[in-house]
N, C-alpha and C positions, 0 to 999 in steps of 0.2 A: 809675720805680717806680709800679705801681699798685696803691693801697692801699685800702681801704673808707672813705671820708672822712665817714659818719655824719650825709650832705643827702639821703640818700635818701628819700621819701616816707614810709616806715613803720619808719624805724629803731629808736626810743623812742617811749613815751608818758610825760606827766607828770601824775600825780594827787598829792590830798591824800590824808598819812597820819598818826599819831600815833606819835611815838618818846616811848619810856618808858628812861628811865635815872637813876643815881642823883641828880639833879637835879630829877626829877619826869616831867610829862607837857608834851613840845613837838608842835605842830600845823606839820608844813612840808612842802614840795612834795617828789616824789618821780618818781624817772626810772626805768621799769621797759622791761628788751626786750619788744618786739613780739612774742607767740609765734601763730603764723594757717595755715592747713591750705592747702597748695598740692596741685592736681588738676595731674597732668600722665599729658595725654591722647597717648599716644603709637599712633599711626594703624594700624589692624590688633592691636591688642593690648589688654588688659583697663587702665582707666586704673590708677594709682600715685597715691595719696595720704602726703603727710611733712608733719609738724608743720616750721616753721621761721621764721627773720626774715625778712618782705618786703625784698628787695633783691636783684640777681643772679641773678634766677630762670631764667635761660636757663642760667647758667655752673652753676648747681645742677642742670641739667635732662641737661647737658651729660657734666657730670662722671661723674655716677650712674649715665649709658648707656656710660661710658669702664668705670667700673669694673666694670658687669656684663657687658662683651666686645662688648656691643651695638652701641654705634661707637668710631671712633677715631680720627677725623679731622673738623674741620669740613665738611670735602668732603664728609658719609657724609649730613649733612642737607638736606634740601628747605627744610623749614619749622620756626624753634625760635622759637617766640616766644606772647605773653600773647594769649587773644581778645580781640578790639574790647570793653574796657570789664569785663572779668574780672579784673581785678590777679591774682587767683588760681587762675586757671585760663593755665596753660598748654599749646599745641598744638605736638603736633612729627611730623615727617613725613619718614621716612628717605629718602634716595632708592633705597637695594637694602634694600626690607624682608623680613627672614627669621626666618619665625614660631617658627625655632628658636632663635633669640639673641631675638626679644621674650618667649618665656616664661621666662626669665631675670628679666626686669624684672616680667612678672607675679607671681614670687614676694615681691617686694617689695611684693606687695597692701596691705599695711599699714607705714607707718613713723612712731614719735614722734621725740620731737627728743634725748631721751636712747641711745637706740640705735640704730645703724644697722642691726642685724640682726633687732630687736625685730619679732614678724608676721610675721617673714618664714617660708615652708611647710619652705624648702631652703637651705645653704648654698651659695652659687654658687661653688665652688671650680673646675671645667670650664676656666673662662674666664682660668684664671692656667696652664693644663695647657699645657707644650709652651713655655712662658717660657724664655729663656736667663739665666743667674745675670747679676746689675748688677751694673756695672762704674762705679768712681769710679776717676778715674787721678791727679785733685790731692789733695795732700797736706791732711790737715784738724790744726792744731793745739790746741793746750787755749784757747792761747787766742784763737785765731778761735770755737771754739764755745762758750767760756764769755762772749763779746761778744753771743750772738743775744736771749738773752732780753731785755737794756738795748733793744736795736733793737724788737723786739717791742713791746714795755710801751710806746713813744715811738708806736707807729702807734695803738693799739687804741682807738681814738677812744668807739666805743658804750660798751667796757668801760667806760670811763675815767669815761660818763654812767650805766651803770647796774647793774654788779658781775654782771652776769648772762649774760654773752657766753661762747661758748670762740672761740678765735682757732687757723686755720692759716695759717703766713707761706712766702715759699719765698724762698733764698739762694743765691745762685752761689757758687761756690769762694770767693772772697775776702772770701764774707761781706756781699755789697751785699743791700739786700733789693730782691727784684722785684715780690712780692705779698703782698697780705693781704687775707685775708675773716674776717669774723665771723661766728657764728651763734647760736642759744638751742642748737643741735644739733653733736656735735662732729663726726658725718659729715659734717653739711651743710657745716659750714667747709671740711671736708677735697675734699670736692663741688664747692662755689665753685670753690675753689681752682684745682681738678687741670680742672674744665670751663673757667676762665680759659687756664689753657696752652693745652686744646684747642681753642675757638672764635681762638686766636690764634696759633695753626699754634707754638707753644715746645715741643709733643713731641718726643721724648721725653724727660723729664728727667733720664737718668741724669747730667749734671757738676751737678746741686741738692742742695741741702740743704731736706726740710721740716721747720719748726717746729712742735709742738703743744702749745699752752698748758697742757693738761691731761693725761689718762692717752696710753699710746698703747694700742691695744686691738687683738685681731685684724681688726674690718672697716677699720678705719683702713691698718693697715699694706696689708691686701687692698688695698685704691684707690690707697694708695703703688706698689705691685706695677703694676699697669696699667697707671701712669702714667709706670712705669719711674724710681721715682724710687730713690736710692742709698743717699740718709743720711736718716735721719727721727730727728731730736731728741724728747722729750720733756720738759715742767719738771716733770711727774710721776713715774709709773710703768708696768710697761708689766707687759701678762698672760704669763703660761706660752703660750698660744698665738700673740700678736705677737711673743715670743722666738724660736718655733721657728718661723715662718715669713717671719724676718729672715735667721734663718740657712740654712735652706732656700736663698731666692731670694738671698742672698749683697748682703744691706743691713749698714750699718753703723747698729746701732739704741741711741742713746743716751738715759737717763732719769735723773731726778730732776736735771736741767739748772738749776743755780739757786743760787746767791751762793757763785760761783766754783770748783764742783766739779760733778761727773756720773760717772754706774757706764754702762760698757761692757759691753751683754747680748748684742752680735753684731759683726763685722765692725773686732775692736779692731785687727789689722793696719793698718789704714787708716790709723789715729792715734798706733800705738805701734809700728808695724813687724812682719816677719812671724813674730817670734819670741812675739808675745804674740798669736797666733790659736787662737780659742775653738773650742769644738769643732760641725762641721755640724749634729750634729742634736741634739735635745732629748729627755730624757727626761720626758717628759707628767705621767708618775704621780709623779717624784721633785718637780716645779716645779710641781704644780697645787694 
């Protein structure tokens, strides 16, 4: 299991604050995430700036060139890593670079830690074009997936110090967890994450399950897509958009995951057999 275990250099900071509640005014320490601007300078192409937690910055550097079609294999890198003495600058250098998959990543000229699409000029949808539907071929039950979020809540170590983390986990068929990253950002977890499988040759992920602490949104599910992953849980809710391109690419997309229940928005076959399958496509205007 590789999990984010919260010794990393810049995980939290602790300052004084004042809490005021009906008791009065207490003076006591406080543990806030780390939120810090990583430059990743990717060689022949305009750099990418994203708000995010110092930690993982290769597996974020990784992920983010998986999900814009950019690379897809560790093989595809020369050079992933931080300059001599830059914590926040990192340098990456493709080995077959094509100026027509970096301006993908150009679009991303701008990213905060609340959206992954946020600045961005274009939608990179191109880069999911010509995908075959995912396939999960193990059985997922209620309650294998009503056990993930317990699993979750037991890794989330930052959260755990400073309430201000989102967390994506990833689970095999039976439910083990394999990984977890944190972030201030919900893409970037999802980034970590999906750039861990990459730099550790575990592509593709169609027999996983990913976890998402929070909403699931359209660019989340996009980076699920890439990463060929099958099942993407939610403990939240999930958009009109990440519904209809669950079902689109034939994911089984569950939400509001949490004290022993969840609504099936795509791929309920999977869980309920084939007599309770949802319908392909989405009506946009009727769910938005």
């Amino acid at each position: 299991m590789d999990v984010a275990d919260g010794t990393h250099e810049y995980g939290d900071v602790h300052l004084d604050i004042l809490t005021l509640d009906t008791q009065g005014v207490t003076a006591r320490e406080d543990a806030l995430a780390i939120e810090e601007a990583l430059e990743i300078r990717l060689a022949g192409s305009e750099p990418v700036i994203t708000m995010r937690t110092p930690g993982h910055d290769r597996e974020l550097a990784a992920g983010l060139m998986l999900s814009e079609g950019v690379a897809h294999s560790k093989d595809d890198f020369e050079v992933i890593d931080h300059l001599v003495g830059q914590p926040n600058v990192l340098q990456v250098v493709l080995k077959r670079f094509k100026a027509t998959k970096a301006e993908r990543l150009a679009r991303s000229s701008l990213s905060n830690s609340a959206c992954g699409v946020c600045g961005k000029k274009k939608l990179n949808l191109e880069a999911m074009q010509g995908l075959a539907p995912l396939v999960f071929s193990s059985p997922l039950s209620r309650q294998l997936l009503t056990s993930l979020p317990g699993e979750l809540n037991k890794q989330q170590t930052l959260f755990a110090h400073t309430g201000g983390l989102h967390a994506a986990a990833l689970f095999d068929a039976n439910g083990q967890l394999l990984a977890l990253r944190e972030d201030v950002g919900r893409h970037n977890a999802v980034d970590k994450l999906t750039g861990w499988a990459l730099l550790n040759d575990q592509l593709p992920l169609g027999e996983r399950i990913v976890l998402l602490s929070g909403r699931a949104s359209f660019e989340l599910i996009q980076k699920c897509i890439m990463a060929r992953v099958s099942v993407v849980c939610a403990i939240s809710a999930p958009s009109s958009y990440a519904v209809r391109l669950a079902r689109e690419f034939g994911i089984t997309l569950v939400g509001f995951l949490r004290d022993g229940r969840f609504n099936i928005y795509a791929g309920a076959e999977r869980i309920l057999g084939p007599s309770y399958a949802l319908p392909a496509s989405v009506d946009n205007k009727r769910l938005a």
